[in-house]
C-alpha positions in Angstrom: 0.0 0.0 0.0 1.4 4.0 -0.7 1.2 5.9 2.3 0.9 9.5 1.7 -0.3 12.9 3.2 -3.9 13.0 1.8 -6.6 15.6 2.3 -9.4 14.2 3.5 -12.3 14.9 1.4 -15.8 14.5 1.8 -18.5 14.2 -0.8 -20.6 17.2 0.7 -17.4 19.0 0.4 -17.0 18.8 -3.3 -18.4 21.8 -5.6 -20.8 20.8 -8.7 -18.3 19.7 -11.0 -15.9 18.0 -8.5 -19.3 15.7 -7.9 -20.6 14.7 -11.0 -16.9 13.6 -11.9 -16.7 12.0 -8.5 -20.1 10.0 -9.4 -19.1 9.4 -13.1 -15.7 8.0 -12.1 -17.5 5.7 -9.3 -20.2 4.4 -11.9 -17.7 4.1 -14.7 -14.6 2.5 -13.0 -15.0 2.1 -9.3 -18.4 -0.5 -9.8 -18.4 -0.7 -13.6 -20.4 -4.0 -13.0 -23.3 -2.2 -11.2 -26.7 -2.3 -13.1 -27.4 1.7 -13.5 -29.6 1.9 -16.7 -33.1 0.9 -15.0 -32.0 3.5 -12.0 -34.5 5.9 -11.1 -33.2 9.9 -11.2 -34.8 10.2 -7.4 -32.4 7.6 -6.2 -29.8 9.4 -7.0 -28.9 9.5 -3.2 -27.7 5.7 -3.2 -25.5 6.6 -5.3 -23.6 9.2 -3.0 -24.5 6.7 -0.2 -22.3 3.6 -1.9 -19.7 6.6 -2.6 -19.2 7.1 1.1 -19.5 3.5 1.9 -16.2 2.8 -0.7 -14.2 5.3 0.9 -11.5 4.1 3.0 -8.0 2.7 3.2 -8.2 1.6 0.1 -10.2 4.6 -2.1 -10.4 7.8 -2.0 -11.2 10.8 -3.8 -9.5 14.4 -3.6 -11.1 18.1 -3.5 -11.5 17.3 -8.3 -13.3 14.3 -7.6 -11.1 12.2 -9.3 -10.5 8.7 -7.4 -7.6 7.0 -5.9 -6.2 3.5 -5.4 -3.9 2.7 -2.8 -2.8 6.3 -3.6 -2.8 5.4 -7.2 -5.2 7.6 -9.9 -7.5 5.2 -10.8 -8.4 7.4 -14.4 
């Protein structure tokens, strides 16, 4: 695992842009085996819920959205 100094960032935190790459990165390459296409618009909230659930040791996201791997850029 890379250790290193890492902002702490949390979803809430993020400005508009910073969350709808944050959400696009987590659909498209965090869970790209998740079934989105039947998923309602008002659910939307899972979505941010399973985001804070995958943050961790492992992942992580900084203040652009974009997500990490062990420290790694995941893009």
């Amino acid at each position: 695992m890379i250790k290193e100094n890492k902002k702490i960032v949390k979803f809430e935190d993020l400005d508009i842009r910073a969350k709808l790459n944050c959400m696009e990165q987590f659909i498209d390459i965090i869970v790209p085996y998740a079934d989105y296409d039947d998923f309602p618009e008002e659910a939307l909230e899972y979505v941010i819920f399973d985001i804070g659930e995958w943050v961790g040791e492992q992942f992580y996201f900084d203040e652009n959205g974009d997500w990490y791997d062990e420290g790694r850029m995941v893009r």
